[in-house]
C-alpha positions in Angstrom: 61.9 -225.1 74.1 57.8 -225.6 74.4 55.8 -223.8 71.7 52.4 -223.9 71.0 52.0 -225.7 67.3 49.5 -225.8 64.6 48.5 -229.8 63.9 45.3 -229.2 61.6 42.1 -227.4 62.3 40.8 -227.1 65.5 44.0 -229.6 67.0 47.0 -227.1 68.5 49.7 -229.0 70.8 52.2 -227.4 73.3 55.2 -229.5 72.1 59.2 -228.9 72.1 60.5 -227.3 69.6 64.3 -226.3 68.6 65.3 -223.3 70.0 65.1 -220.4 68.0 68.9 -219.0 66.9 70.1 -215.8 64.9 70.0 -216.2 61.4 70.7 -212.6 60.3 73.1 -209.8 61.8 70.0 -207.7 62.5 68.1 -210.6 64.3 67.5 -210.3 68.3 66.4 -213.8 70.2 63.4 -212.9 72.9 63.0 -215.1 75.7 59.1 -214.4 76.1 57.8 -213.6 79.5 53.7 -213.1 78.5 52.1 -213.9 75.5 48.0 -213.9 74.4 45.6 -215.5 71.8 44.2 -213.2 69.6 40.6 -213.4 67.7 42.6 -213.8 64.5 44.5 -217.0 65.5 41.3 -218.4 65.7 41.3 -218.0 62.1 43.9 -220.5 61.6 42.5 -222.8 64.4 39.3 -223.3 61.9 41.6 -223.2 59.0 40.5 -220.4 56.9 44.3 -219.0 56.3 45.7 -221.2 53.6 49.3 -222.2 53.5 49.4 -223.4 57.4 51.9 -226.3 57.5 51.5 -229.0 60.4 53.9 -228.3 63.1 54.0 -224.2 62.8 54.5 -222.2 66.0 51.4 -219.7 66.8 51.1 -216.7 68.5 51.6 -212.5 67.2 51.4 -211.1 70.7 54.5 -211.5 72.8 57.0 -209.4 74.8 60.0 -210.4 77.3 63.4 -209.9 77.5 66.5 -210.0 74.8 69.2 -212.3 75.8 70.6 -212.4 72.3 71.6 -210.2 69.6 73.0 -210.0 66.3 76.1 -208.3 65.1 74.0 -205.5 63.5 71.5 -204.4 66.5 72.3 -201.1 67.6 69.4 -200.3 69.5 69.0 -203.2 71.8 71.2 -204.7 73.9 71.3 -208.2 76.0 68.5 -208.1 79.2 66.2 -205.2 77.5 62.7 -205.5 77.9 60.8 -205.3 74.8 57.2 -205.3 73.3 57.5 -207.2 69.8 55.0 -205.5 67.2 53.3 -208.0 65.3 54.1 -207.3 61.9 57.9 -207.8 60.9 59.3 -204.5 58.9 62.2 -203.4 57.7 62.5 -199.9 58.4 63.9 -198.6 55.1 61.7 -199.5 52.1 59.0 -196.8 50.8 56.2 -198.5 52.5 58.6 -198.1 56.1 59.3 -195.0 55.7 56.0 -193.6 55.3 54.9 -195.7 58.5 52.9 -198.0 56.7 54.9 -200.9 58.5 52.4 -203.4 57.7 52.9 -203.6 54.4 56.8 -203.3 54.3 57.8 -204.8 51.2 61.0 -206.5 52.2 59.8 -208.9 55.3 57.8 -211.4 53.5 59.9 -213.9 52.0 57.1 -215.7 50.5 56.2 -213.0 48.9 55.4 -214.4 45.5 52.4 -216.6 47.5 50.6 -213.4 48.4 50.2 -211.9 45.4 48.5 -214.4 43.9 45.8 -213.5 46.5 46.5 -210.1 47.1 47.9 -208.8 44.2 50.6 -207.6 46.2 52.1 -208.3 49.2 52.0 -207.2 53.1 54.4 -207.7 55.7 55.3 -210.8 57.4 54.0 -211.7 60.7 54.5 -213.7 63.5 52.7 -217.0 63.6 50.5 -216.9 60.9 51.1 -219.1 58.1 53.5 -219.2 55.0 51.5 -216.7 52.8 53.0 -214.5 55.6 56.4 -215.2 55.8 56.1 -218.4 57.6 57.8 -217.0 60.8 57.4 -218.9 64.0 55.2 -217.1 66.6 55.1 -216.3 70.6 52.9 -218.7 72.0 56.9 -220.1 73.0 59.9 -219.9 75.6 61.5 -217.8 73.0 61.5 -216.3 69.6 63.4 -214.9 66.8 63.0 -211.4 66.1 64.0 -210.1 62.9 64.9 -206.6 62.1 65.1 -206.5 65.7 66.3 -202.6 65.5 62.8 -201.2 63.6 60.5 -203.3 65.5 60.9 -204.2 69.1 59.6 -201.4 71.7 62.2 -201.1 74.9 60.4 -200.6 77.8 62.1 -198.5 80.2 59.1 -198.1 82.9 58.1 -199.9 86.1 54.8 -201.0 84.4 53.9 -205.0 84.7 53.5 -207.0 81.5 49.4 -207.2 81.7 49.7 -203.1 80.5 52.3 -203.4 77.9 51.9 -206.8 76.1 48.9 -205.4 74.1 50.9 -203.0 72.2 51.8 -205.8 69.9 49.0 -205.8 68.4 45.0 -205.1 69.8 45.5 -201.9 71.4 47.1 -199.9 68.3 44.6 -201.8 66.5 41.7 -200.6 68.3 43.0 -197.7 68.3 44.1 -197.0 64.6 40.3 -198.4 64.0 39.2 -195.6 65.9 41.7 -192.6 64.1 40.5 -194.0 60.8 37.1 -192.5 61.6 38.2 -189.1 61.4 36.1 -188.3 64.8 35.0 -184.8 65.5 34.0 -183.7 68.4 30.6 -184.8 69.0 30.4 -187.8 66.5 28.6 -191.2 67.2 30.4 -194.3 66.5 29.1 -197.9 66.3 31.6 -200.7 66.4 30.7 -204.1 65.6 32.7 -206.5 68.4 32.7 -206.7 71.6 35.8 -208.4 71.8 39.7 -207.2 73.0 40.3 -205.1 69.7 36.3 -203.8 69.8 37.1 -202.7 73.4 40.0 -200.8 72.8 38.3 -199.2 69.7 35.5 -198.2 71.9 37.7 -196.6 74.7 40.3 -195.2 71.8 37.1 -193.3 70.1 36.1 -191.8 73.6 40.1 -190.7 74.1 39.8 -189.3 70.4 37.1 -186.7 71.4 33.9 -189.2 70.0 30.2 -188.0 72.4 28.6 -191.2 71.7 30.0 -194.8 71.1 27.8 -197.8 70.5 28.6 -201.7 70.8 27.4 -204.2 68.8 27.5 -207.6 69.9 25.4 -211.0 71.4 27.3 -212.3 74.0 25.9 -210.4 77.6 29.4 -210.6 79.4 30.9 -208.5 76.9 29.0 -205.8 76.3 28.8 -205.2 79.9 32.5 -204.9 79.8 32.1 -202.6 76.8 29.3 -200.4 78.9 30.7 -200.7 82.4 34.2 -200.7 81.4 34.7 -198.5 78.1 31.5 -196.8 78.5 29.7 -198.0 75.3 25.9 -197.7 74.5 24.9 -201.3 73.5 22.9 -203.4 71.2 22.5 -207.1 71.4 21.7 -207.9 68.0 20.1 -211.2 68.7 17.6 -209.3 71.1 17.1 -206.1 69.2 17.2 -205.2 65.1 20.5 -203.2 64.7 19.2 -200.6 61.9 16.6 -199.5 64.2 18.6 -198.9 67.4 20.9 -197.4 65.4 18.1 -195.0 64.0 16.8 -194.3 67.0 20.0 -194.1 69.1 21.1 -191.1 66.6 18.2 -189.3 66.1 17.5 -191.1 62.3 20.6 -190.1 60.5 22.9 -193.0 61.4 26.8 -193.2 63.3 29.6 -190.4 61.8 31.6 -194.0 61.5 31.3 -197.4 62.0 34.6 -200.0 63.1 34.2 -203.5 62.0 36.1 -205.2 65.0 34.8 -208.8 64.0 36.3 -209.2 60.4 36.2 -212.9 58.2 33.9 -214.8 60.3 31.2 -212.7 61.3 27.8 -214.2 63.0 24.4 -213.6 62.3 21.8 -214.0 64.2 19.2 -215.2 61.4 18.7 -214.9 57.8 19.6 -216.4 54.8 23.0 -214.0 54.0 24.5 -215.9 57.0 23.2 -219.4 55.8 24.5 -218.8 52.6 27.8 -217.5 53.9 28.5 -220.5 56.1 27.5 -222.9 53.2 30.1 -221.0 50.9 32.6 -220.8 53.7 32.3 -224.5 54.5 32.7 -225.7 50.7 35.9 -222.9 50.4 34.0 -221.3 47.8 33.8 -217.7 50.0 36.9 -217.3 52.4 35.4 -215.0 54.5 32.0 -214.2 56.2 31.6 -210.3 56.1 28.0 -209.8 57.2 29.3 -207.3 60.0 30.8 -205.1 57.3 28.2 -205.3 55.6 25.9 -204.1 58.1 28.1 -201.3 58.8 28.1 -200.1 55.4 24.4 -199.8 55.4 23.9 -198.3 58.6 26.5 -195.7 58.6 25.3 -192.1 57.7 25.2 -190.9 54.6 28.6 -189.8 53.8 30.4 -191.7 56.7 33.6 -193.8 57.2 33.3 -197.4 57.9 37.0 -198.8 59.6 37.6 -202.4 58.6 40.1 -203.5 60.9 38.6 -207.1 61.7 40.9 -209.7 60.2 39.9 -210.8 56.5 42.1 -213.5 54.6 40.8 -213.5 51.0 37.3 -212.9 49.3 33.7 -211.9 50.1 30.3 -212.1 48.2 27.1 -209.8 48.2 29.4 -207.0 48.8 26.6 -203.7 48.6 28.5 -201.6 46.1 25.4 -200.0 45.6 25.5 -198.4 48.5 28.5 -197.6 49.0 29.2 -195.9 46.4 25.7 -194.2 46.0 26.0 -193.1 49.3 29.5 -191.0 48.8 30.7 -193.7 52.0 34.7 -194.3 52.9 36.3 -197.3 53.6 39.3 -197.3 55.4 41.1 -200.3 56.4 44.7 -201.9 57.4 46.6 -204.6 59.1 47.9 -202.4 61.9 50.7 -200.5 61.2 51.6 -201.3 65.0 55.1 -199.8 65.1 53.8 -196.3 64.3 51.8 -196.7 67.8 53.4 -198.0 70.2 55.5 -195.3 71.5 52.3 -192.5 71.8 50.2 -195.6 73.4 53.1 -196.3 75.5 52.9 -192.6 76.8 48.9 -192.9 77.1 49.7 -196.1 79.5 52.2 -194.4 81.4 50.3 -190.9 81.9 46.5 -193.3 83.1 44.7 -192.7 80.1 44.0 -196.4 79.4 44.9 -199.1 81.2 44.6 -201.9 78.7 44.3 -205.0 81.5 40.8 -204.7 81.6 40.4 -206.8 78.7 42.0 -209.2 80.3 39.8 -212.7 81.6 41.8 -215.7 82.1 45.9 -216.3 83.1 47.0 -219.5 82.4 50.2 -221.5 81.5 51.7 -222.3 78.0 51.1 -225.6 78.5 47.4 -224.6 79.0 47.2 -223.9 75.4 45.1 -226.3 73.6 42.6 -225.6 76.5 42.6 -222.1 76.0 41.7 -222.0 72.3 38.8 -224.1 73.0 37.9 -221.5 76.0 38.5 -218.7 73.8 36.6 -220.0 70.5 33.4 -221.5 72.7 32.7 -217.8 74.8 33.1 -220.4 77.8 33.9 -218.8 81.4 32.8 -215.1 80.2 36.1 -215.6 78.0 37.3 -212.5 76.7 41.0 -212.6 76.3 43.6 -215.4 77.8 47.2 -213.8 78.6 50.2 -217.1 78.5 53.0 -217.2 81.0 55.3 -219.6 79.5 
């Protein structure tokens, strides 16, 4: 089959690969009929997730059609069409069964590797790297989905794959970003990203009851789409100092909540915090560049919730303790527990409450790959998400 492969940083090749086949009774094979490139695969494109090994097949965001399953899968049957969630779970371990499907403790089998990093470890995941499980991802013809009875969503609505394929992954995200603020009726929220998962924060804050909700970016194109589409306030922090919008926009006393939709490598406009993260970052002495965190910890009101749900892989300096915990601030944060989702989101689709497409920039073919990362990581062509057809 053709797969889109890792070959280094900043080098992905469409290539064939050997077909994917069942290697456990509770496996289902998915021959993939859309499939996207998320921010966070752009984090192994610069290679700042370690453990990526020369020839691994990307991609967490994938649905299509089962033509294959093992002797164990009860829920799905041959020709079902499914939304695969990115992370891989079990079902039945404590984590599972409390919903917390992102951290199931019995899908990563290189476990051992993440908790030298992590102290423990999360869930695998499609398509990104071995400290996750090593799985291969959906940037393919097909794929191997384990615990293929917990995870895949059947679809069993006349909807096209450009409003489903998102609940793999961005859409719960955004929206799980946007439940973690706790919003009351009323509340202001500022969410740092403009991009897919920043978007659907933005419109899931609105659906949650927010009155105000404010996007932070510097690329034009997409905070019109947050303002005209998802019907954002906006600040273009290369134009305009963010702590004094953000003053002024809510009457001096700061958002209820802030989301961090940007995560590990976060641009600044100026300063010397961003120098001195991008000199760490280059030397691998700092994994991850948090200055949009960081801003949203100090511009959040006194006793607010800040979301992280922007992809981080490791560890952060200059982190403002200070005020965090002077401040009696919360930090809430998660890969998304997608599986938990999917079905309510599924609903909100069906009933016209969000139509997640909008997001959507560029179509192109599998084979298009390599040309779509670097359209993706240079903002070219008002780029704001690429869908795959393989």
């Amino acid at each position: 089959m053709r797969a889109n492969t890792w070959q280094g940083r900043q080098h992905v090749t469409v290539q064939d690969v050997p077909d994917p086949r069942i290697l456990n009774a509770q496996d289902a094979i998915v021959r993939i009929t859309s499939t996207a490139i998320c921010g966070s695969d752009l984090h192994l494109y610069h290679g700042y997730i370690p453990t990526m090994k020369k020839g691994d097949v990307l991609g967490h965001e994938f649905m299509g059609e089962v033509v294959e399953v093992g002797p164990a899968v009860r829920n799905l049957r041959v020709g079902d069409r499914v939304v695969v969630p990115f992370p891989i779970a079990c079902g039945a371990c404590m984590a599972c069964e409390r919903g917390l499907y992102s951290v199931c403790e019995n899908s990563n089998p290189n476990a051992g590797i993440a908790e030298k990093i992590m102290g423990y470890s999360p869930a695998g995941i499609f398509g990104y790297s071995h400290l996750l499980g090593g799985y291969a991802g959906g940037q393919a013809e097909y794929a191997r989905v384990p615990f293929a009875d917990v995870g895949p969503l059947k679809i069993e609505v006349d909807l096209p794959d450009e409003q489903l394929l998102f609940l793999s992954d961005i859409l719960p995200t955004g929206y799980m970003g946007a439940e973690l603020c706790d919003i009351k009726p009323g509340d202001t929220i500022a969410v740092w990203g403009a991009g897919p998962v920043g978007l659907f924060a933005i419109a899931s804050a609105y659906l949650l009851g927010a009155k105000k909700v404010i996007a932070i970016d510097r690329f034009d194109y997409r905070l019109r789409k947050a303002k005209d589409q998802a019907g954002a306030e906006i600040i273009n922090y290369e134009l305009t100092p963010v702590a004094e919008a953000l003053r002024e926009m809510t009457a001096g006393r700061g958002p209820d909540a802030c989301i961090d939709a940007v995560g590990m490598e976060a641009h600044h406009a100026s300063g010397l915090i961003y120098g001195y993260d991008r000199a760490k970052q280059a030397t691998r002495t700092e994994s991850d560049r948090p200055d949009a965190l960081r801003e949203a910890i100090m511009n959040v009101r006194n006793g607010g919730i800040v979301a992280a749900i922007g992809a981080y892989g490791g560890f952060i300096d200059k982190f403002p303790m200070g005020a965090f915990m002077n401040r009696s601030l919360t930090m809430k944060s998660a890969q998304c527990h997608v599986q938990k989702y999917m079905r309510p989101l599924l609903e909100r689709i069906r009933k016209g409450e969000i139509d997640p497409s909008f997001v959507i920039t560029h179509r192109m073919r599998l084979d298009d790959a390599p040309r779509a990362f670097q359209l993706f990581r240079e903002k070219q062509d008002e780029c704001v998400k690429v869908v795959l057809k393989p």
